[in-house]
C-alpha positions as CSV (number, residue, x, y, z in Angstrom):
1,X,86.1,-31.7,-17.8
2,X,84.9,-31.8,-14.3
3,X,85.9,-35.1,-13.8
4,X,89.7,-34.3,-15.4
5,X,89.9,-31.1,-12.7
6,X,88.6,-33.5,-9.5
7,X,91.1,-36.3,-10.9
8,X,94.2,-33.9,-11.1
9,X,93.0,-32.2,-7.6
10,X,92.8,-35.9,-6.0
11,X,96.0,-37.3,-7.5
12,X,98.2,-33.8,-6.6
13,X,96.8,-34.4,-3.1
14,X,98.2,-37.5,-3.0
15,X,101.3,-37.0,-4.2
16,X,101.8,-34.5,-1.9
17,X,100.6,-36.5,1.1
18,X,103.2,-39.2,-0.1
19,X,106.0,-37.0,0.1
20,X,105.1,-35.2,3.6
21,X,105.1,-39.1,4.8
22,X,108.0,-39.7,2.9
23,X,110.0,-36.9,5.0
24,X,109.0,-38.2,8.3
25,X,106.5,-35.6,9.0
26,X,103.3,-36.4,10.5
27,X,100.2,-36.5,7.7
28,X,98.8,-33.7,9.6
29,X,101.6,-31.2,9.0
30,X,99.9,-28.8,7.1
31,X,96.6,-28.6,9.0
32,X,95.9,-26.1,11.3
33,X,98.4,-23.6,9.1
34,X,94.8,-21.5,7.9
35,X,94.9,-18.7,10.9
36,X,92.8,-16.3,10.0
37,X,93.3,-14.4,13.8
38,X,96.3,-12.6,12.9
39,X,94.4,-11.0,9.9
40,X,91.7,-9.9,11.3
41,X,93.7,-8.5,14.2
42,X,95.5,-6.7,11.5
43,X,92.5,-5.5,9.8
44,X,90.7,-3.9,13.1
45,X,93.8,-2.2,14.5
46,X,93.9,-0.5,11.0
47,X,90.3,0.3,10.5
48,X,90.4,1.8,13.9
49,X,93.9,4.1,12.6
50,X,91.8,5.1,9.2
51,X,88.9,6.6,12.1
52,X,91.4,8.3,14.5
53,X,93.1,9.5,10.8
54,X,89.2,11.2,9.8
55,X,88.6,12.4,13.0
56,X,91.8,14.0,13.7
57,X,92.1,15.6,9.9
58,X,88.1,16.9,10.3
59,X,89.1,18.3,13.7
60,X,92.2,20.3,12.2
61,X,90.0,21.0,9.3
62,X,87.7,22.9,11.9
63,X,90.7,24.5,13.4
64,X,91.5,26.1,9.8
65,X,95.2,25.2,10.4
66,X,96.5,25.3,7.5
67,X,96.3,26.9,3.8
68,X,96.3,23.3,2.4
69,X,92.8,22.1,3.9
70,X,92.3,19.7,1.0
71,X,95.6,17.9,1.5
72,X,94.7,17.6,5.5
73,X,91.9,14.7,5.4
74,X,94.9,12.7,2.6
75,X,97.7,13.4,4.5
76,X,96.0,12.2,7.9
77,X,94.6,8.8,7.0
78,X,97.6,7.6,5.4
79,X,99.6,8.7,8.1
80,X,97.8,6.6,11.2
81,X,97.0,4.3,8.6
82,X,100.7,3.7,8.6
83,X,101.0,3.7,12.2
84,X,98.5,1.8,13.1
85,X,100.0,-1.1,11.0
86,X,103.2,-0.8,12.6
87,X,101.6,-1.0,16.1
88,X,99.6,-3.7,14.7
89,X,103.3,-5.8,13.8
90,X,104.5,-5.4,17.2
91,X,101.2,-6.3,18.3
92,X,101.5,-9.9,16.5
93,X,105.1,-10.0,17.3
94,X,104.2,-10.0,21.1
95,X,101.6,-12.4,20.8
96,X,103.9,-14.6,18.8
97,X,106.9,-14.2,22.0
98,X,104.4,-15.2,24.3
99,X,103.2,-18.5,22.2
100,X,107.3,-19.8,21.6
């Protein structure tokens, strides 16, 4: 079985190889396509808008804003959750202007 999964992995590669030459693209097309940057930029920008979400909801739960202090700690995580990502998209799409 081993043998039959390596075979069908080797052969597809090839095939595929074949028809990136075939096209008149170089045989090293598809290398280099694995960024992993752009991700983890992603991921920190949103980790840090879950924190400011926590700290801002426990500082308006100290403030006893609101009847609804339960819904506060919700409410704020999603919501710089939400704008942390879209700061982290214009981020990227900066960085991407700059490179082309």
């Amino acid at each position: 079985m081993v043998f039959g999964i390596a075979y069908y992995y080797l052969t597809t590669r090839n095939r595929e190889r074949m028809a990136i030459i075939e096209k008149g693209l170089p045989p090293d097309y598809f290398k280099g396509s694995g960024h992993y940057l752009p991700l983890i930029l992603t991921l920190g920008i949103v980790c840090i808008g879950i924190a400011l979400g926590i700290v801002v909801a426990l500082w308006l739960i100290s403030l006893r804003v609101s009847a609804y202090e339960k819904l506060i700690l919700p409410i704020s995580v999603f919501l710089f959750m939400g704008l942390s990502l879209v700061a982290s998209y214009f981020v990227l799409k900066s960085i991407r202007d700059k490179k082309g």
